[in-house]
C-alpha positions as MATLAB code, in Angstrom:
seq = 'XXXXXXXXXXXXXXXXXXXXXXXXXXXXXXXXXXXXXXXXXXXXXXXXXXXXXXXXXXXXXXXXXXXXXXXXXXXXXXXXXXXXXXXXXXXXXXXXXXXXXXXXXXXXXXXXXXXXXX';
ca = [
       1.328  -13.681    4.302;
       2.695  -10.241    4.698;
       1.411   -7.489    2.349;
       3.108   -4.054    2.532;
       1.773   -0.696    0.703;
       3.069    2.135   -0.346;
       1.758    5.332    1.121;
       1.852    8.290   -1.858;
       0.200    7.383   -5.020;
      -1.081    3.944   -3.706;
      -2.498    4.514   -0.307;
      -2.774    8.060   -0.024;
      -3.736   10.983   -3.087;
      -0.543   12.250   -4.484;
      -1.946   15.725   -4.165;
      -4.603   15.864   -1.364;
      -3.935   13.347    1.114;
      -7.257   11.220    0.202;
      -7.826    8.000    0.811;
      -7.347    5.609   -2.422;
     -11.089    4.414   -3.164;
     -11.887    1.070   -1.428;
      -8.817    0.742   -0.004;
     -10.133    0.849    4.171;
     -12.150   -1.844    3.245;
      -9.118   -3.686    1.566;
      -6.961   -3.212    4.514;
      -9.745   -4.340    6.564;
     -10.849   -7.612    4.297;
      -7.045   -8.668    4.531;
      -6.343   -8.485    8.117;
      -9.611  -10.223    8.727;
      -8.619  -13.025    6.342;
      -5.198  -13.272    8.867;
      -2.956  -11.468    6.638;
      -0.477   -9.161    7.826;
      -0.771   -5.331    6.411;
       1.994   -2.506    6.533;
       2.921    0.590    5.084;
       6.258    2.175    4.041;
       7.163    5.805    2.666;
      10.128    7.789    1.128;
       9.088   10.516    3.531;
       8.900   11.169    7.646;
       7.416    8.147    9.141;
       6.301    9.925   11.866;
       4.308   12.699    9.651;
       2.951    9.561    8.166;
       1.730    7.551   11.327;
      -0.386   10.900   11.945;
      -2.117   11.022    8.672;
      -3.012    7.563    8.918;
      -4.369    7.624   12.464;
      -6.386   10.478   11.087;
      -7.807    8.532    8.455;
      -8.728    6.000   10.623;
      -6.318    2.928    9.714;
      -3.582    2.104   11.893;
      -0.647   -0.150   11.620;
       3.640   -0.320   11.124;
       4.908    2.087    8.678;
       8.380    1.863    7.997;
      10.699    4.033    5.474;
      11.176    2.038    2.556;
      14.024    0.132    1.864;
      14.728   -0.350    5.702;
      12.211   -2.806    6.896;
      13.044   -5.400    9.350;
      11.156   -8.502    7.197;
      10.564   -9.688    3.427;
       7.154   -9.004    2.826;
       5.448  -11.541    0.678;
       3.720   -8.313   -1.551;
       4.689   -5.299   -2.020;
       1.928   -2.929   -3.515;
       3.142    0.547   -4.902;
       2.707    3.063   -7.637;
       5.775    3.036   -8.898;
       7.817   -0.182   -8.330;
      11.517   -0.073   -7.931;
      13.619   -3.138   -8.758;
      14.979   -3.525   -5.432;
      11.593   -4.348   -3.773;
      11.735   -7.452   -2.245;
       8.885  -10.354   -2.721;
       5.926   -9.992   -5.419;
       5.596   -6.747   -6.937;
       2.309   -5.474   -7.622;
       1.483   -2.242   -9.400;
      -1.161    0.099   -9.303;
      -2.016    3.194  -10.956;
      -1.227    6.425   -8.831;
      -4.448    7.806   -6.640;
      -3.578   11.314   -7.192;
      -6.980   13.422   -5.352;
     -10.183   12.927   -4.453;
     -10.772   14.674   -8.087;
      -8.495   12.183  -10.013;
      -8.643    8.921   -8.443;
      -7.231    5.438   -9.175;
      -9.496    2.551   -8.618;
      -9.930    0.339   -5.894;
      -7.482   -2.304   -5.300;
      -8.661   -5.631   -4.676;
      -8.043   -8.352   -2.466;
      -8.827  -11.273   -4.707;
      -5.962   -9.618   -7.328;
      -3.581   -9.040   -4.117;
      -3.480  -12.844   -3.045;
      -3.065  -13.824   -6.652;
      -1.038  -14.310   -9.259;
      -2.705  -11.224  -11.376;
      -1.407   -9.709  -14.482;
      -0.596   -6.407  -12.227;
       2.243   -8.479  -10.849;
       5.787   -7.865  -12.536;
       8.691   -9.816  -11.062;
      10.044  -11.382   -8.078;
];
């Protein structure tokens, strides 16, 4: 299974950069359960690859709608119809002052009501 996130809003705070609640340990959970976890972004990849690193969580980010594979899930804050695969949304992490709650990985590998076509 390949699970791919969204960077702004789902990942990262809309308007400070900060880490979703949870969501290290999510990343973490998944990849130790064997599943593959990337990230994509509407903005510079490479800006992107630097926050990240600085955050402490590493892997592939690729600008959306150009990745080389269909991921399996796509998690994001605000789902476009042209994502491939199962399309889970969550609600926008906008700060450290206004944040969205944790995502989890039982709802991720599931068939959860936060999923909304395929």
């Amino acid at each position: 299974m390949h699970i791919i996130f969204d960077l702004m809003g789902t990942v990262l705070g809309a308007l400070d950069m900060t880490l979703r609640p949870g969501i290290k340990e999510t990343i973490s959970s998944l990849r130790a359960s064997g599943i593959e976890v990337s990230f994509w972004t509407s903005g510079p990849v490479d800006y992107y690859k630097d926050v990240l690193r600085r955050t402490g969580i590493d892997g592939e980010i690729y600008r959306k709608g150009a990745i080389p594979f269909k991921p399996d899930v796509c998690v994001d804050d605000a789902p476009e119809g042209w994502m491939p695969g199962r399309v889970y949304r969550v609600s926008m992490h906008a700060s450290d002052t206004m944040p969205a709650e944790p995502i989890l990985v039982a709802e991720l590998i599931s068939s959860g009501s936060n999923f909304y076509w395929d």
